[in-house]
C-alpha positions in Angstrom: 13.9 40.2 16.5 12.3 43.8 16.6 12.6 45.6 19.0 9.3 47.1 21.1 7.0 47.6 18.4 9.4 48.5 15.7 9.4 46.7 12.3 10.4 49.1 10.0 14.2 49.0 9.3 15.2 52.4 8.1 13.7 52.8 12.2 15.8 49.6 13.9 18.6 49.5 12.0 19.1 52.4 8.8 22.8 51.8 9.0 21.8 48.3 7.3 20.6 50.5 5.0 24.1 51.6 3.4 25.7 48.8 3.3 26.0 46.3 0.1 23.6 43.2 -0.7 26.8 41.7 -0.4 28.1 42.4 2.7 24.7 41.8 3.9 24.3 38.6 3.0 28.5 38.1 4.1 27.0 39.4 7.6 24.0 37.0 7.4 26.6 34.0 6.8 28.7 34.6 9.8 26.0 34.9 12.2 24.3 31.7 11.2 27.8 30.3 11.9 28.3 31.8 15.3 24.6 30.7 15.7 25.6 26.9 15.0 29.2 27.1 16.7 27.0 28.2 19.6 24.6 25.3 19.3 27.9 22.9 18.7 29.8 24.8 22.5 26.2 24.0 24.2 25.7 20.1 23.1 29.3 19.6 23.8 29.1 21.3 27.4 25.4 19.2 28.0 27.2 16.1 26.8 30.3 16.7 29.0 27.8 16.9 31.8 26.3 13.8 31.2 29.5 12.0 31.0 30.0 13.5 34.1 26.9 12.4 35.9 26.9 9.1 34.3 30.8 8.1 35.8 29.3 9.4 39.1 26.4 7.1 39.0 28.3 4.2 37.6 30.7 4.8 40.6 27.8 4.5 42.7 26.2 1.3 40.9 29.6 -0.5 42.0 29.7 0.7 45.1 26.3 -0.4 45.7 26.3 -3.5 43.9 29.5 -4.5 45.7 27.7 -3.7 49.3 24.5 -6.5 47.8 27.2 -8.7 47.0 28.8 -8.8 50.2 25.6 -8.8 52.4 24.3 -11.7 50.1 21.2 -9.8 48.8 21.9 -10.0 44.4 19.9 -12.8 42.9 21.3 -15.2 41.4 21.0 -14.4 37.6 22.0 -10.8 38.5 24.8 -12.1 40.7 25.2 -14.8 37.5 25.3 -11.4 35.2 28.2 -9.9 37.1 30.3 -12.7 38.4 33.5 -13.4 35.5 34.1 -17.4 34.3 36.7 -17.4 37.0 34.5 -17.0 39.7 35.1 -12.9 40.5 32.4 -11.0 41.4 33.4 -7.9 38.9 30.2 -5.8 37.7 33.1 -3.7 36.1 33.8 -6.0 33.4 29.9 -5.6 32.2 29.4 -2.1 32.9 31.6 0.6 31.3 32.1 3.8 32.2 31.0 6.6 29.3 33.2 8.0 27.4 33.5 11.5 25.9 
């Protein structure tokens, strides 16, 4: 990115200048790479969020489908949904939690 107006590299940056094709292009390599490490740190930090959020509102779904369950407010195919072949009301067993 230029800075205010200036495009002209012998203005920006003339050290760039003196240096090899070479080193250069070795320079150009290592940025791109911090460029996509970066990108790599900030989906892993967004995804790690995420996992976060969606264990807190999973938490929450029980809690709240438990609360239904014992005032007698699920239907019955969403009570059918969450209810085990033994009888147990257990929304766990259908929902999972996310996982990194």
């Amino acid at each position: 990115m230029a800075a205010k107006g200036v495009t002209e590299i012998e203005k920006l940056r003339p050290e760039l200048l003196d240096m090899s094709v070479a080193e250069l292009e070795r320079r150009r390599t290592e940025i791109d790479m911090a460029i996509a490490k970066k990108a790599e740190i900030e989906a892993a930090e967004l995804r790690a969020k995420d996992i976060k959020e969606a264990d807190e509102r999973i938490t929450r779904l029980f809690e709240d489908l438990r609360w239904l369950y014992d005032k007698n407010f699920l239907s019955p195919k969403i009570l059918e949904a969450f209810t085990s072949a033994d009888g147990q009301f257990a929304p766990h067993r259908s929902l999972k939690r996310p996982r990194a």
